[in-house]
BAKE-712455 format. One line per field, with one value per residue (C-alpha): residue number from 1; x, y, z. Coordinates in pm, 1 decimal, padded with zeros to 6 digits. Example, Ala and Ser with C-alpha at 12.3 -4.5 7.8 and 13.67 -1.06 7.14 Angstrom:
# residues 2
lomi [1/2] $
xx [01230.0/01367.0] $
yy [-00450.0/-00106.0] $
zz [00780.0/00714.0] $
This chain:
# residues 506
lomi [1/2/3/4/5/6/7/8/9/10/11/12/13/14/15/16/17/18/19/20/21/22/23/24/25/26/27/28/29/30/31/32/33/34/35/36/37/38/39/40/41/42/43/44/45/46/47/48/49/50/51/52/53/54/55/56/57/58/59/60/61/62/63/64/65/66/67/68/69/70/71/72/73/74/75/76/77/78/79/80/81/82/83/84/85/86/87/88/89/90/91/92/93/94/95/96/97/98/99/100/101/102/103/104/105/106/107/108/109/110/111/112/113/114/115/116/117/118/119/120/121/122/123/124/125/126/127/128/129/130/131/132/133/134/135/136/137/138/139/140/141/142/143/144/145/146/147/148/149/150/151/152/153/154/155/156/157/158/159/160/161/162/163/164/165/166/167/168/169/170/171/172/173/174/175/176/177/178/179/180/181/182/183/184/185/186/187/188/189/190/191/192/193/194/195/196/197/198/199/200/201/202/203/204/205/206/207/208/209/210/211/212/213/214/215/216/217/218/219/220/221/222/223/224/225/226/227/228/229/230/231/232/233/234/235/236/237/238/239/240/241/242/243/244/245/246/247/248/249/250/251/252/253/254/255/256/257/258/259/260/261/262/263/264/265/266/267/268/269/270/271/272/273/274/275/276/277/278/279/280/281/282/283/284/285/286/287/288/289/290/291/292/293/294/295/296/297/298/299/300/301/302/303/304/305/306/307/308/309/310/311/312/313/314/315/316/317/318/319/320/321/322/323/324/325/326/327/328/329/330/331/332/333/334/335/336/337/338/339/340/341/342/343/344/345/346/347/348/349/350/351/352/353/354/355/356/357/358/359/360/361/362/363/364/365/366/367/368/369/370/371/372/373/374/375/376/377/378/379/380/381/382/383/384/385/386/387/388/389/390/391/392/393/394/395/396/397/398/399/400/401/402/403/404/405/406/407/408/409/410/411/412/413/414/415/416/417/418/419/420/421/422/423/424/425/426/427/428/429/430/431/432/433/434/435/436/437/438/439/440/441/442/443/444/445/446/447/448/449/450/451/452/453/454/455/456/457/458/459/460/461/462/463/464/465/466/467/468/469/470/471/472/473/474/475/476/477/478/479/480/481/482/483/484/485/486/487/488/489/490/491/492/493/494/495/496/497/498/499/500/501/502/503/504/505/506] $
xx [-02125.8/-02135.1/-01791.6/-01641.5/-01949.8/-02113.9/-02498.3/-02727.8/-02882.0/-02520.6/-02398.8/-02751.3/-02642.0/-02277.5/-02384.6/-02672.4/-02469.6/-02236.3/-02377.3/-02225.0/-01917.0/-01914.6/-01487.1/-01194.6/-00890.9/-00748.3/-00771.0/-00736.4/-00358.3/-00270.3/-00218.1/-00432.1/-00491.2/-00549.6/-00606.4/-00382.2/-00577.8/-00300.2/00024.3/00357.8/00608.6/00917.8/00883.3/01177.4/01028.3/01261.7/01150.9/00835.3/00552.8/00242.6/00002.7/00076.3/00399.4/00417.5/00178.1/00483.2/00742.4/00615.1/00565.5/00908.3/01127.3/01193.1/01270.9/01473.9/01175.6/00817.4/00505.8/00215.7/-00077.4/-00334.9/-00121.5/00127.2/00385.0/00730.9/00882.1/01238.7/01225.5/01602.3/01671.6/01653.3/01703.8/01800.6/01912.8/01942.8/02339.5/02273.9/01960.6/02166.4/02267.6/02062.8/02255.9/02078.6/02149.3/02076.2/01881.7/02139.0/02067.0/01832.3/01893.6/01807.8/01602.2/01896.5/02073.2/02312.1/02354.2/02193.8/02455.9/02543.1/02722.7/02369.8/02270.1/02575.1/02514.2/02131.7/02141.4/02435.1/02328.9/01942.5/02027.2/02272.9/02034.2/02216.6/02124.2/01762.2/01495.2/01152.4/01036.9/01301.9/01130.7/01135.0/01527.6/01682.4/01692.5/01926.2/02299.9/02517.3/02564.5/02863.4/02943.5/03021.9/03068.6/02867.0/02539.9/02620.1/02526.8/02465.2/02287.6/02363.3/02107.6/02177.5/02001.1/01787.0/01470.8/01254.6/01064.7/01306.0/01165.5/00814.5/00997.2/01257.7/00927.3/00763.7/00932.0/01316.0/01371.9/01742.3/01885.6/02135.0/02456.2/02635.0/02323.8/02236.4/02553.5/02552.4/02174.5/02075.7/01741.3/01649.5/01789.7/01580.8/01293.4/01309.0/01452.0/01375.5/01530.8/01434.6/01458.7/01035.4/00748.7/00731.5/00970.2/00931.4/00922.7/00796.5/00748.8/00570.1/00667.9/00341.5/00106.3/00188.1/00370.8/00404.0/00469.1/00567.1/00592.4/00969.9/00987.3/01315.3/01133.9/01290.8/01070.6/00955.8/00662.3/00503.2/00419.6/00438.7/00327.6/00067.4/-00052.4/00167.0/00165.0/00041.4/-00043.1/-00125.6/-00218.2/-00282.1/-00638.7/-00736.0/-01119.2/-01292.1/-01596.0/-01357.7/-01195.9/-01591.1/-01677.5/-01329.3/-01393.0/-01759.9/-01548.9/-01327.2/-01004.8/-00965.0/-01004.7/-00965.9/-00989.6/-00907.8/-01013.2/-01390.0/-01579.3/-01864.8/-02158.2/-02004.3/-01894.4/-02256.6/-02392.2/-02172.6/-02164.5/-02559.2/-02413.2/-02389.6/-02027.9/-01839.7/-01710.0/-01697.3/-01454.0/-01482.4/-01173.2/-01034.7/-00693.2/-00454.1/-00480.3/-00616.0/-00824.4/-00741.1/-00706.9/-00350.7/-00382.9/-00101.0/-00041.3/00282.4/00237.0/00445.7/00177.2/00201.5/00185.8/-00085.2/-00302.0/-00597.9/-00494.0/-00245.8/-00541.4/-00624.5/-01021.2/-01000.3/-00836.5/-01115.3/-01370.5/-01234.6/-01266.0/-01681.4/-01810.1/-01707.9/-01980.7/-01766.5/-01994.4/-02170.6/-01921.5/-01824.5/-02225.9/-02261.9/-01947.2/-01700.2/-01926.9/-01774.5/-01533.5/-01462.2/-01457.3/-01421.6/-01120.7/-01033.6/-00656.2/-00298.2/-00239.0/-00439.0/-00584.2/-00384.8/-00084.2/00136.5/00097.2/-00222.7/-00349.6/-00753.3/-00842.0/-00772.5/-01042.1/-01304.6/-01504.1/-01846.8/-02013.1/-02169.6/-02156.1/-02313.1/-02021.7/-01785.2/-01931.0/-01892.1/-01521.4/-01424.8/-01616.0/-01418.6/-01070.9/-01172.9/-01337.1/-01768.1/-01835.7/-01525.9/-01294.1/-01180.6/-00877.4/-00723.8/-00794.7/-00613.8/-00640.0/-00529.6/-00722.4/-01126.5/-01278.0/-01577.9/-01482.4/-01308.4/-01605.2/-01800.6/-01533.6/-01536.1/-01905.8/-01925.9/-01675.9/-01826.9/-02139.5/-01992.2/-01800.5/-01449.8/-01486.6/-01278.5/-01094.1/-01108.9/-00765.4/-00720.3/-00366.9/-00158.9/-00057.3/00353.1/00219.2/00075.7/00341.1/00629.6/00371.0/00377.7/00730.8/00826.6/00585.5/00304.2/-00077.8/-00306.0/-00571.7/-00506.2/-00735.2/-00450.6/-00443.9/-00158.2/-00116.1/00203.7/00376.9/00094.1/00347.6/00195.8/00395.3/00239.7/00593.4/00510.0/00236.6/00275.3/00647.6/00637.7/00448.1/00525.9/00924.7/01010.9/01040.8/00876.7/00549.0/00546.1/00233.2/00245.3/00647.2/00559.0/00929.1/00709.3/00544.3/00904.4/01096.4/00762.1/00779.3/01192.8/01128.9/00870.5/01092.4/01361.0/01275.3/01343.0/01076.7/00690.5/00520.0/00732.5/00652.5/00331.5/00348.7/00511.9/00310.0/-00003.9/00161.0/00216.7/-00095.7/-00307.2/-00186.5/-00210.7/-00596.1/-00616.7/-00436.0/-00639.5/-00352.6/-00495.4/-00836.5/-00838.7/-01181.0/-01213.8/-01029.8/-01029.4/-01168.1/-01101.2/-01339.2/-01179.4/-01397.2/-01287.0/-01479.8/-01558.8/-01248.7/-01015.5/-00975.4/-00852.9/-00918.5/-00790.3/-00560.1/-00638.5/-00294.9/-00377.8/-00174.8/-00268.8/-00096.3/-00067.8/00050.5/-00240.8/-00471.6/-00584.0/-00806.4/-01128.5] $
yy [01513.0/01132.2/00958.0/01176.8/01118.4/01396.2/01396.6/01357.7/01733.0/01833.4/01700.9/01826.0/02176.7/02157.0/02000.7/02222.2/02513.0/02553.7/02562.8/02368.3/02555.1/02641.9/02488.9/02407.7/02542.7/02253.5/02188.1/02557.5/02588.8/02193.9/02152.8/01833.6/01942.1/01619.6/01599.9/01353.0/01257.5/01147.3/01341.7/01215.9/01392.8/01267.1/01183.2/00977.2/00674.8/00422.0/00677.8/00644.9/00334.6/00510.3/00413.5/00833.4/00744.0/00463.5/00724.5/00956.0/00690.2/00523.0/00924.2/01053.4/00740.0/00461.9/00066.3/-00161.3/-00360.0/-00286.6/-00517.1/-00375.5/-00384.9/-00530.5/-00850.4/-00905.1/-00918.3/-00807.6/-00540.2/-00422.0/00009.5/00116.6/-00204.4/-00353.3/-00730.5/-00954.1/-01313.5/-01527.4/-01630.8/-01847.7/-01874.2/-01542.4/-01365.9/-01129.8/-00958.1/-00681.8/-00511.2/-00108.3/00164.6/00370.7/00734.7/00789.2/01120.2/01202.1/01494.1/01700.2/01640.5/01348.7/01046.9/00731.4/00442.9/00117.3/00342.0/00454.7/00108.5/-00041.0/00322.3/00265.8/-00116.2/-00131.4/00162.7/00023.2/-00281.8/-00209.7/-00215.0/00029.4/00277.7/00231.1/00172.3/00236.1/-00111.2/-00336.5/-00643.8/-00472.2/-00460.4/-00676.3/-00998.0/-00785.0/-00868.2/-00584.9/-00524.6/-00550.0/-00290.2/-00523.4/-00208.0/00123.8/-00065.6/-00368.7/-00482.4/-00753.4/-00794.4/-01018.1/-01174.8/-01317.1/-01657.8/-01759.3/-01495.7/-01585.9/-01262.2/-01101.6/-00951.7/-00896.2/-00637.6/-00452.0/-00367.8/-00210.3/-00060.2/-00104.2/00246.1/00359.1/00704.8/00919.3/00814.7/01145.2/01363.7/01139.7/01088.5/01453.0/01533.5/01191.2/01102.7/01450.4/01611.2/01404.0/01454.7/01797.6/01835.1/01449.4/01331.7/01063.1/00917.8/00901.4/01053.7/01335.4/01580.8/01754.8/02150.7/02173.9/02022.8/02149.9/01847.0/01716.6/01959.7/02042.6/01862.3/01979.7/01778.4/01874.9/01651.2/01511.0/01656.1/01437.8/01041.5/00772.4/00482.2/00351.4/00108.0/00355.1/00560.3/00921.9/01194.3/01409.3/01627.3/01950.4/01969.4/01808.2/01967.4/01774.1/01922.2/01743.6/01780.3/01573.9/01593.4/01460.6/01711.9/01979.2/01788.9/01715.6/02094.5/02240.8/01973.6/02131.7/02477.6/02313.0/02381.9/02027.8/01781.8/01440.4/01304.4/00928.4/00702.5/00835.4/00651.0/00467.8/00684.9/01035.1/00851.2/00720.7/01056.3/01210.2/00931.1/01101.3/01398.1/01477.4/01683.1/01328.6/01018.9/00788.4/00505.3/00246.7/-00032.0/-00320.3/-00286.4/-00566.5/-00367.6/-00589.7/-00480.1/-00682.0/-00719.5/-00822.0/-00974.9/-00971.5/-01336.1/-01367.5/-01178.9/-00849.5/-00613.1/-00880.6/-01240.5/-01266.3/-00994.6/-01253.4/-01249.9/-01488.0/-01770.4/-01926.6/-01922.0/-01563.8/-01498.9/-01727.0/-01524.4/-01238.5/-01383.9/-01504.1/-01213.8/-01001.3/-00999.5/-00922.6/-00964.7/-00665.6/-00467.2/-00486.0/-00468.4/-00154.6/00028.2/-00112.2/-00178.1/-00171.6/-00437.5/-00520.1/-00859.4/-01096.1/-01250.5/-01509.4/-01587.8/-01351.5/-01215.6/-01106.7/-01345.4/-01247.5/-01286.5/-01588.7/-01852.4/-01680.9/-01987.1/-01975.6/-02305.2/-02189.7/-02191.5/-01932.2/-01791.3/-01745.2/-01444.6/-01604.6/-01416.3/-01705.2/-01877.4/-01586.5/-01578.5/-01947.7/-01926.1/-01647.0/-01822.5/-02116.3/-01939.6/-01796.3/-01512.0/-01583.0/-01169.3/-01046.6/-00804.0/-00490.8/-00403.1/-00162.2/-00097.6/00074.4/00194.7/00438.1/00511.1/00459.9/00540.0/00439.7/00070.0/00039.6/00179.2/-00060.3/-00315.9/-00192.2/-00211.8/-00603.9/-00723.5/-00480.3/-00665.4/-01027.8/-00873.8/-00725.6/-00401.2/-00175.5/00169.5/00318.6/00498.6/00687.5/00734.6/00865.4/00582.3/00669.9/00695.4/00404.2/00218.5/00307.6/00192.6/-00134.2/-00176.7/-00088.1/-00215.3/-00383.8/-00338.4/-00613.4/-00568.4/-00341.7/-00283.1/-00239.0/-00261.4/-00346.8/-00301.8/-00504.8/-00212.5/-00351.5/-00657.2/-00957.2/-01193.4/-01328.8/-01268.0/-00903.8/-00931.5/-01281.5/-01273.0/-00873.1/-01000.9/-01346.5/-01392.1/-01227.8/-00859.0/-00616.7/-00588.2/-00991.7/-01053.9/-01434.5/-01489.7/-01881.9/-02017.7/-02285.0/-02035.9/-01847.4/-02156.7/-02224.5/-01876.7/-01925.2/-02230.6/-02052.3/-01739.4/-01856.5/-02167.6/-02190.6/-02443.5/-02302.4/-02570.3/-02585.8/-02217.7/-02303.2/-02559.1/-02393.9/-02072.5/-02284.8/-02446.2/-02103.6/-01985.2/-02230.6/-02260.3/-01834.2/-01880.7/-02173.9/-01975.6/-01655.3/-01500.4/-01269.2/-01171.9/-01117.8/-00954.0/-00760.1/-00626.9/-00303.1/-00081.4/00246.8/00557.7/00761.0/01056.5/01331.8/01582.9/01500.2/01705.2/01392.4/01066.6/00790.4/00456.4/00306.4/-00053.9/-00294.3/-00190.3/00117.0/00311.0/00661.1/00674.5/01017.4/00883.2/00706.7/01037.0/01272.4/01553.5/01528.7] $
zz [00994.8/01127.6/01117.1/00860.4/00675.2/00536.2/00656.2/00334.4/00436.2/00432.7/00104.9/-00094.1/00005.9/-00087.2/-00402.9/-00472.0/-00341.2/-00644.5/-01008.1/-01334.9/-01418.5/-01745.6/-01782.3/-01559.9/-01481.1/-01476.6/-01842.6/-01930.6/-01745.8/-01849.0/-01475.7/-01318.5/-00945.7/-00722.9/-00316.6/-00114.6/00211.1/00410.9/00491.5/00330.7/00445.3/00309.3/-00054.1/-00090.5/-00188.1/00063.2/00398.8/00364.8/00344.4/00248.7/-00075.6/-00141.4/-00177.7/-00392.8/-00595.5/-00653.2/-00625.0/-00929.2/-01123.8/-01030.1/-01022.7/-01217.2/-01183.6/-01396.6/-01452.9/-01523.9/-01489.5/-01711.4/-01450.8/-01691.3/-01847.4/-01541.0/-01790.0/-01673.3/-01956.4/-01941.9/-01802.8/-01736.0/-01775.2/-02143.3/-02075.0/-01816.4/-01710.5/-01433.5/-01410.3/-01095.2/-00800.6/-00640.1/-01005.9/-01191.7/-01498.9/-01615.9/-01953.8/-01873.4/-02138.9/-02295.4/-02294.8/-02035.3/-01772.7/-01437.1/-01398.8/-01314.8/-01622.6/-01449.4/-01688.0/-01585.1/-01615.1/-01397.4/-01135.5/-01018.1/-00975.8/-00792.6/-00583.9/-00502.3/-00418.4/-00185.8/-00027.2/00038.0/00124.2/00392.3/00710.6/00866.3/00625.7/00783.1/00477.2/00559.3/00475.2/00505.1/00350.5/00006.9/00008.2/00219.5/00013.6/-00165.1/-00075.0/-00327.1/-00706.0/-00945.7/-01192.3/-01527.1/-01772.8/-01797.7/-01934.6/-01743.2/-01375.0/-01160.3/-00906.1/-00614.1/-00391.8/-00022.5/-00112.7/-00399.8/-00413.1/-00710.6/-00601.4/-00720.0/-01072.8/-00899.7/-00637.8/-00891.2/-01059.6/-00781.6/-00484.8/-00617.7/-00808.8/-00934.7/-00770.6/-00907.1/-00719.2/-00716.8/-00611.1/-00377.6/-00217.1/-00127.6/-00084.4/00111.1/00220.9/00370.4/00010.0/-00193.7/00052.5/-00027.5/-00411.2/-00522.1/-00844.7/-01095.0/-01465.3/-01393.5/-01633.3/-01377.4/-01207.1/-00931.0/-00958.6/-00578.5/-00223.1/00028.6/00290.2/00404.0/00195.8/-00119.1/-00420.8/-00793.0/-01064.5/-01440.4/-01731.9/-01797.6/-02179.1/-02204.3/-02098.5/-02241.6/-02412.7/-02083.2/-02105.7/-01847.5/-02125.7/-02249.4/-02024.3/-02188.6/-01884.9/-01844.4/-01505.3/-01167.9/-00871.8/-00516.6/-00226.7/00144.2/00199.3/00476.0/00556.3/00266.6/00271.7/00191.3/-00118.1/-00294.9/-00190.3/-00346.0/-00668.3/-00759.7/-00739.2/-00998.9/-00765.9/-00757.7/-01071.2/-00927.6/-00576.7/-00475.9/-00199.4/-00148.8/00074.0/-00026.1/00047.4/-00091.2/-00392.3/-00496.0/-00452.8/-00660.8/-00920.1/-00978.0/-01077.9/-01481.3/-01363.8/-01296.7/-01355.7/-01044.9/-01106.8/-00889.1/-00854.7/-00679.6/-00476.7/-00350.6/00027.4/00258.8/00609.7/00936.9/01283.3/01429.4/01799.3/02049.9/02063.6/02133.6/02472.6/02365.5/02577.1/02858.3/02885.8/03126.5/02802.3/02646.7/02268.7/02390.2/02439.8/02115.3/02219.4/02275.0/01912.6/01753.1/01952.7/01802.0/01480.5/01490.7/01651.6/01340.6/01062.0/00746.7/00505.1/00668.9/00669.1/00297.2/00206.5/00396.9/00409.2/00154.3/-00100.7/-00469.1/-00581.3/-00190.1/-00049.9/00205.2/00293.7/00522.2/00421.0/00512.6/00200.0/-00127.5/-00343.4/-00678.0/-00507.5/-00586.5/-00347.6/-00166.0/-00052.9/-00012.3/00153.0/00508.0/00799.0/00799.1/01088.9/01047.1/01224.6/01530.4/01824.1/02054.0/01960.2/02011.5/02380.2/02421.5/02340.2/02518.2/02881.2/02756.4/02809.7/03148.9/03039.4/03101.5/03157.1/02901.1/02918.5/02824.0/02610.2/02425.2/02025.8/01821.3/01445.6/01178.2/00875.1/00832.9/01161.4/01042.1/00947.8/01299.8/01494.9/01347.3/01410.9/01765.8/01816.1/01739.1/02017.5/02221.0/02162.0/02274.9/02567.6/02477.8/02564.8/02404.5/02474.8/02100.8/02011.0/01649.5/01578.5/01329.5/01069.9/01208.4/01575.1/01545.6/01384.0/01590.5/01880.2/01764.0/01651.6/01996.7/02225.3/02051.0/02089.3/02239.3/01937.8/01616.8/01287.0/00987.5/00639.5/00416.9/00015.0/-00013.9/-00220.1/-00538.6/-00534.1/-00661.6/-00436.2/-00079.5/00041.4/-00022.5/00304.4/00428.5/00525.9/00578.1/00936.3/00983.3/00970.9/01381.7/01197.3/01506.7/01349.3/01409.3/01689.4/01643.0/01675.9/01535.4/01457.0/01281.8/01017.4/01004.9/00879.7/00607.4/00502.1/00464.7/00244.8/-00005.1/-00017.1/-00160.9/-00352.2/-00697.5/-00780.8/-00766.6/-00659.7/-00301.4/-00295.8/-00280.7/-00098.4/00228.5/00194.8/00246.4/00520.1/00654.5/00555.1/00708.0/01023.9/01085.7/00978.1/01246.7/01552.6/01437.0/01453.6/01243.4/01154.8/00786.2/00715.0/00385.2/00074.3/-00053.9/-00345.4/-00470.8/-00539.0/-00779.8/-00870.1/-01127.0/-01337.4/-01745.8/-01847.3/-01728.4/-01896.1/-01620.6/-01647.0/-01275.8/-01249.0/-00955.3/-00806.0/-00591.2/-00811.8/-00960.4/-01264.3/-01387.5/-01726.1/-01835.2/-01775.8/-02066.4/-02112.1/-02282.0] $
């Protein structure tokens, strides 16, 4: 095995190894078995920041709001209507006779409960940019609420669709985060029957789902297990213990797409790959990322384009701005660096270093794509000491103390907002590496202006001036492998999000 990357002599025998089966058991039980990579090990969806669990976030809970992932159009969920009273007043009309999985009536109670209790900092939410522009909400009646924002936030819609789901305020005030962790309950499509924290989740169909625009459930039952290496989830989905896996790399994927047992689906994501450099000095003033020439050294001695031609592949692409391209004010006329390592070297003798340096890098997920990553600064002179962390480790690490150079990808929670990436980095939170008041105030402006053209405006303002410091290096977008044998329907949505709603048997 190379990388995590089964060797071709390898994969022929695991594939050749196990003969056609004649059916599945996951059609013949109802019960859709799936492999997580990653370990999530709380599932409540505001203690955690993972793309696993914005999977079951979305599948066990439920917003006010929807946005259909094909039109972008915003549909009322527990919500049936709303209107903006002022910039800072959303009143929201709320679905009568919808239940919580344990049989607790949803009403505006659970509302007033879930927002004042996320968006008080102290109550410590995962990712705080997804609540905080929240100030309380006001009970009205028991179908009635409003809520209340700190200042204007025409985001606001966009993020009750996505990472904003309603608890049950009694069950939660006595369970909490580590109770819902354990026993989590929603309004969603699916309930949980059973959590395993970190390995093992089952799902069953919510007989009792309202008319949500999610749709109808029409699989019995969903079972997940944690399967990290990715040679054991294609090996345990020819035995038919497994009936869909997610996130294949490239190579495995096209392989298996061969094969008369599967469909390979293959679909864009709003995650984004790229390198953060410590330029505000956080691992040390005197560390190199602080030197502009040393950032845009960084940033020509990467070839992108080979990295999405020969290990991204699919729907992948360059990018060169902070943010996704869909997203609403993504500006795309920012400076790009070309791959040219001459001119990397240049650069770097330019800020005082002629014979480089060495540094520490650090990354999480796809040791392949930050090898690789590794390899071409190596090649102009940054020499790096290569750590793999844990996506938490790692995170905490840089919250605390920073890291000179970092490879990182971010999803923005599949909102469709550049203040869902942009101002999650940019606005002196303590993942910030640039601390630029300059870009803060910019970033203020487009947040929370009511007009869309001075959105716009400022983000590109903002925008422009982090591709001219390199503060980061923005180098590719994502895609999706989703591989699952002919028994399962799935059509896959640019979002990053498996939705066990929209899958059928054949």
């Amino acid at each position: 095995m190379i990388n995590g990357i089964l060797k071709p002599a390898v994969l022929a025998a695991v594939l050749g190894a196990v003969a056609a089966s004649a059916g599945w058991a996951g059609k013949a039980d109802d019960t859709l078995n799936v492999a997580f990579t990653k370990e999530l090990e709380n599932v409540d969806s505001y203690f955690n920041s993972s793309r696993e669990g914005v999977v079951l976030q979305r599948a066990v809970w439920d917003g006010l709001v929807y946005r259909d992932p094909e039109t972008n159009e915003y549909k009322g969920n527990l919500a049936t209507s709303w209107d903006w009273i002022d910039d800072t007043t959303i009143e929201f009309k709320l679905r009568e006779g919808v239940t919580f999985h344990n049989g607790e009536p949803f009403n505006a109670d659970d509302v007033v409960y879930t927002v004042n209790f996320i968006a008080e900092e102290a109550n410590g939410v995962k990712t705080q940019r997804n609540v905080n522009w929240m100030k309380s909400a006001e009970k009205i009646d028991d179908h009635t609420v409003r809520i209340l924002l700190k200042e204007p936030f025409p985001a606001a819609i966009e993020f009750l669709s996505g990472p904003v789901s309603m608890y049950p305020n009694e069950y939660y005030a006595e369970a909490g985060a580590s109770g819902m962790g354990l026993q989590p309950v929603g309004t969603g499509p699916y309930k949980v029957v059973e959590v395993v924290p970190g390995a093992h989740f089952v799902l069953e169909k919510n007989e009792a789902y309202h008319d949500s625009p999610k749709g109808q459930p029409e699989i019995g039952k969903v079972d997940i297990r944690t399967i990290p290496d990715v040679n054991t989830q294609i090996a345990e989905l020819f035995n038919g213990t497994l009936d869909l896996i997610w996130q294949t790399p490239a190579d495995q994927a096209e392989k298996l797409a061969a094969m008369d047992n599967f469909t390979v689906a293959n679909e864009s994501t709003m995650r984004i790959g790229y390198l953060t450099l410590d330029a505000a000095g956080r691992t040390g003033e005197d560390n190199p990322f602080t030197k502009l020439a040393v950032r845009q050294a960084v940033a020509h001695a990467i070839d992108r384009e080979a990295l999405v031609g020969a290990l991204l592949k699919g729907k992948s692409q360059v990018i060169s701005s902070a943010c996704f391209p869909s997203q609403f004010g993504c500006e795309q006329d920012v400076t790009s660096y070309e791959y040219d390592p001459e001119k990397a070297k240049v650069l770097l003798a330019e800020a005082g270093y002629p014979d480089g340096f060495a540094t520490d890098f650090y990354a999480y997920r796809n040791r392949d794509y930050a090898e690789a990553i590794s390899s071409f600064l190596n090649a102009v002179g940054i020499e790096t000491n290569f750590n793999m962390l844990q996506y938490s480790a790692l995170r905490e690490l840089r919250m605390k103390e920073g890291t000179p150079v970092s490879f990182q990808t971010w999803g923005s929670y599949s909102i469709n907002d550049t203040s869902a990436i942009t101002s999650q980095f940019f606005k002196f939170g303590s993942l910030d590496d640039a601390r630029d008041q300059e870009i803060k105030d910019w970033l203020d402006i487009a947040d929370s202006s009511t007009d869309p053209e001075k959105r716009k405006e400022y983000y590109s303002k903002a925008l422009k001036k982090i591709a001219d410091q390199a503060y980061w290096v923005p180098m590719f977008s994502y895609n999706t492998n989703y591989v699952f044998n002919n028994d399962v329907s799935y059509t896959p949505t640019p979002d990053e999000v498996l939705r066990f709603t929209t899958m059928r048997w054949n």
